[in-house]
Backbone as a ProteinNet text record, in pm:
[ID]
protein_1_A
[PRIMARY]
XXXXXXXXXXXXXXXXXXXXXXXXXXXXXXXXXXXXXXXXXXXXXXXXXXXXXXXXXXXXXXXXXXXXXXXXXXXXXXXXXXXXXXXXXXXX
[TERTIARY]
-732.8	-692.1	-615.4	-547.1	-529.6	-322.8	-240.2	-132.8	-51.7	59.1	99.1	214.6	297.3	511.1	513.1	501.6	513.4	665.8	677.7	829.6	871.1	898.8	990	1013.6	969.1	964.3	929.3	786.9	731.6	588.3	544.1	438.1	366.5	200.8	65	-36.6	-113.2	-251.9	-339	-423.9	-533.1	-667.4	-776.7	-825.5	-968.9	-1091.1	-1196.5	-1276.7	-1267.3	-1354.5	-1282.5	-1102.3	-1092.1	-1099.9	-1142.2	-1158.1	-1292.3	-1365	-1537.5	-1547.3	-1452.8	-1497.6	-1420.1	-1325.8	-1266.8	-1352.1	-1391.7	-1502.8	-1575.5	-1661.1	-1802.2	-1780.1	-1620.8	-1609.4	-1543	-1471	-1442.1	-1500.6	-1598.2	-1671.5	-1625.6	-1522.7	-1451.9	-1321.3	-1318.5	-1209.5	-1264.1	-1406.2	-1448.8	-1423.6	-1385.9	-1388.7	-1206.2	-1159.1	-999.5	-868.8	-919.8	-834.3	-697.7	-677.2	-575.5	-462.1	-557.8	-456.6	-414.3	-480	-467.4	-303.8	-321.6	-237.7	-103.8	-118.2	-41.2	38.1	5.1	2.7	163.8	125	176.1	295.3	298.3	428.4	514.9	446.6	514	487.2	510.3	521.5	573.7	503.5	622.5	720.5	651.4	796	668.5	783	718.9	755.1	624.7	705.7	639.8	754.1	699.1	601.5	516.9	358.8	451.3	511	498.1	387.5	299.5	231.4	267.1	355.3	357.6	448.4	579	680.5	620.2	561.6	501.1	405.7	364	288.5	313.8	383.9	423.8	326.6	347	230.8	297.5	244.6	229.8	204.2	255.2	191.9	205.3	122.3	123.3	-0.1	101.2	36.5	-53.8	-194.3	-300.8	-326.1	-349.8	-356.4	-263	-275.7	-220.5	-139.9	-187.1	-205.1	-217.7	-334.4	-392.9	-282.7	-269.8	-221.4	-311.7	-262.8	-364.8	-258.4	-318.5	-229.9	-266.5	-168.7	-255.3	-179.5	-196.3	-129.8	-137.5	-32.8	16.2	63.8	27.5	33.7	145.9	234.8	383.5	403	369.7	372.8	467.9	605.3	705.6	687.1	753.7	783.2	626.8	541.8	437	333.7	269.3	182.2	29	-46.6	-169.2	-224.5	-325.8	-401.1	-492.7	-473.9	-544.8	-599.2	-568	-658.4	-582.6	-694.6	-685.3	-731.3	-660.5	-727.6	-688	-775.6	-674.5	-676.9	-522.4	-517.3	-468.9	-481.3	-407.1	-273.4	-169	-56.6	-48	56.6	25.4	217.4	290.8	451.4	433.6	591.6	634.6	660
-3795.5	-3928.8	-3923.4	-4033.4	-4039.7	-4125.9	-4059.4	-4117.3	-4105.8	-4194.7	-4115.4	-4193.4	-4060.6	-4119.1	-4153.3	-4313.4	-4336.1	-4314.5	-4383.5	-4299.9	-4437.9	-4470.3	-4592.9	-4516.6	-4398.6	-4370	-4452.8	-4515.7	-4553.6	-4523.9	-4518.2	-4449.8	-4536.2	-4491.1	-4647.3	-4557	-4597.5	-4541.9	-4581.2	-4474.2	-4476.1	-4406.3	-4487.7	-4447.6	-4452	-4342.9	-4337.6	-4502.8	-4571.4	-4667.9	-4785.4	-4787.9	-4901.6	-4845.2	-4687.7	-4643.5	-4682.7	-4670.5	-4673	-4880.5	-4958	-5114.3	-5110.5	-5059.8	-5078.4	-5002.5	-4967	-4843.9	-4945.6	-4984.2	-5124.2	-5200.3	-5257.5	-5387.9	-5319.6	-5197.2	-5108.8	-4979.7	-5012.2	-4850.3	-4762.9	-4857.5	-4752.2	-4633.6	-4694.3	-4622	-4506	-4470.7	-4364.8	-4262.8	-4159.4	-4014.8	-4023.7	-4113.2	-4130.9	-4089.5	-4034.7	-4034.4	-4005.4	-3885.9	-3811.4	-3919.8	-4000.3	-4096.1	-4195.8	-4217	-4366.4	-4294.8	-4151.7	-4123	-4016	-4066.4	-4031.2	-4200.6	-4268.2	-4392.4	-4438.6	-4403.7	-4432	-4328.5	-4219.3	-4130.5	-4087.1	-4129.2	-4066.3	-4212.5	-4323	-4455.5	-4466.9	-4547.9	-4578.4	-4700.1	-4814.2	-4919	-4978.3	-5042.7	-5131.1	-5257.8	-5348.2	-5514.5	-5580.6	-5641.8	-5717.8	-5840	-5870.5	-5966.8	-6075.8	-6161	-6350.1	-6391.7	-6409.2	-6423.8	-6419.9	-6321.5	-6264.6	-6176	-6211.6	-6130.7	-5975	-5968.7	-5812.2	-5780	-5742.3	-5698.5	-5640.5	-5501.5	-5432.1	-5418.2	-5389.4	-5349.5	-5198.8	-5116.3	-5006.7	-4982.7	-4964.8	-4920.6	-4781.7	-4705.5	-4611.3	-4569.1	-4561.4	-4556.5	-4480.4	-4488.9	-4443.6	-4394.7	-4464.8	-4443.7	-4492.2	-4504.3	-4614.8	-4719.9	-4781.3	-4917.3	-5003.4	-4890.5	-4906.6	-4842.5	-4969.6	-4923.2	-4931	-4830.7	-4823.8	-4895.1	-5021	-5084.6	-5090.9	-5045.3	-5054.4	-5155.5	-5243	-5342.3	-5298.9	-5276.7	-5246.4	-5345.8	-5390.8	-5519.8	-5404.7	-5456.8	-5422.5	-5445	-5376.7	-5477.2	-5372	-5375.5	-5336.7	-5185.3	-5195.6	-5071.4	-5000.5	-4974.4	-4925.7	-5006.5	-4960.8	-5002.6	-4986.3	-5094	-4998.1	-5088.5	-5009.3	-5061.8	-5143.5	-5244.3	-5410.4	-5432.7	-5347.8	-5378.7	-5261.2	-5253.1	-5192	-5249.6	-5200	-5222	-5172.2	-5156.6	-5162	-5218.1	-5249	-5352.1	-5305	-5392.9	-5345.7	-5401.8	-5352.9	-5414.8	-5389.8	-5542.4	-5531.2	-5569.6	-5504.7	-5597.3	-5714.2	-5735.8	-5876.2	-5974.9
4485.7	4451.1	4320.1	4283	4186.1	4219.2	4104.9	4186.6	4269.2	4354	4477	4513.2	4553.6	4551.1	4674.2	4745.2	4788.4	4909.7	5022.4	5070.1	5002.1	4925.2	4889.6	4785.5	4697.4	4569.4	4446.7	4485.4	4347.4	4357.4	4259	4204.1	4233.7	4313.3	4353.1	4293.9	4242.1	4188.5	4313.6	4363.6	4430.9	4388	4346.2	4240.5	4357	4306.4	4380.8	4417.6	4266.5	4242.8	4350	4361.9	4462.4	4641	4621.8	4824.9	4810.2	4730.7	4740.5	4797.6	4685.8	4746.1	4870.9	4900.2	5043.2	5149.5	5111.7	5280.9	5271	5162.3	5165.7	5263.9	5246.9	5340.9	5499.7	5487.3	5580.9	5612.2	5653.8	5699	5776.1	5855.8	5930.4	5931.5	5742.5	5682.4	5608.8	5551.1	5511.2	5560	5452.7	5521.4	5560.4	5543.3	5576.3	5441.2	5368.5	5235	5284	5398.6	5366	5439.9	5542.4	5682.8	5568	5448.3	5363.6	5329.5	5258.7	5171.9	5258.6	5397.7	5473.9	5500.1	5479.7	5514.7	5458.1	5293.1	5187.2	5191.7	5184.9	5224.3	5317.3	5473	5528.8	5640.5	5627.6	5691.3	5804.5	5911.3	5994.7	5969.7	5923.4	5865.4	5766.8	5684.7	5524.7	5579.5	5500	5535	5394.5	5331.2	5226.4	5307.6	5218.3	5233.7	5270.1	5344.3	5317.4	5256.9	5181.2	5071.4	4960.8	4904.4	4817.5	4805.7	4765.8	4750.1	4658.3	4566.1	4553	4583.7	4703.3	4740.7	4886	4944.9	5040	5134.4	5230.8	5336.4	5413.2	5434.7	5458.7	5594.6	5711.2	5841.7	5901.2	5966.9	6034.5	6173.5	6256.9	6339.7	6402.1	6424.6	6410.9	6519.3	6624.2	6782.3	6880.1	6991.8	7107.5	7089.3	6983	6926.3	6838.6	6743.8	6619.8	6518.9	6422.2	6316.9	6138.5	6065.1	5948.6	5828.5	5789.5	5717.3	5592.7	5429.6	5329.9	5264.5	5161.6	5111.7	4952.9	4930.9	4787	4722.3	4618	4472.7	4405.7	4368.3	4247.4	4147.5	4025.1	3895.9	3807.8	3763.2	3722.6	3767.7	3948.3	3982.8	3995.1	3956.6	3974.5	4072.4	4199.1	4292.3	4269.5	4293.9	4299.5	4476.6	4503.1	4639.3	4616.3	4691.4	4690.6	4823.9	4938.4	5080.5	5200.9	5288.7	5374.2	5513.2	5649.6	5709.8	5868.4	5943.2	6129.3	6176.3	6242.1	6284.9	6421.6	6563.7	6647.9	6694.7	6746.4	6799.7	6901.9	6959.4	7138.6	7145.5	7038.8	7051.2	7030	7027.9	7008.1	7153.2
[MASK]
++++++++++++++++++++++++++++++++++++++++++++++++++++++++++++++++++++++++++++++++++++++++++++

């Protein structure tokens, strides 16, 4: 853990203390570090939040279907991780 060059080329801190509150509420993400930080570099597409113009979302596809989505907060060029999660897709 620690920081990581995203494929957009900016720097996100992924720090033990925010995977430890994300497994709590996602147990099914434990034991996942490397898919988080595969997530983040080697993407299948980015979509800025409608929420929240800084804050990116991250997808890669996991299975079939399942995609592993991480949501990155932006605060001058530097990211850190604010949520995780899988989600499935069925198209548009």
């Amino acid at each position: 853990m620690g920081d990581i060059k995203c494929v957009l080329g900016k720097k996100i801190s992924f720090t033990k203390e925010r995977y430890i509150h994300i497994t709590i509420r996602h147990p099914e993400l434990d034991g996942k570090e490397q898919k988080i930080i595969k997530t983040l570099t080697n993407t299948d597409f980015v979509q800025e939040s409608v929420y929240d113009k800084n804050v990116l979302l991250y997808y890669k596809l996991t299975g079939k279907s399942n995609y592993l989505v991480v949501a990155v907060k932006l605060l001058n060029n530097h990211g850190f991780i604010i949520a995780m999660n899988v989600v499935q897709y069925y198209g548009f």
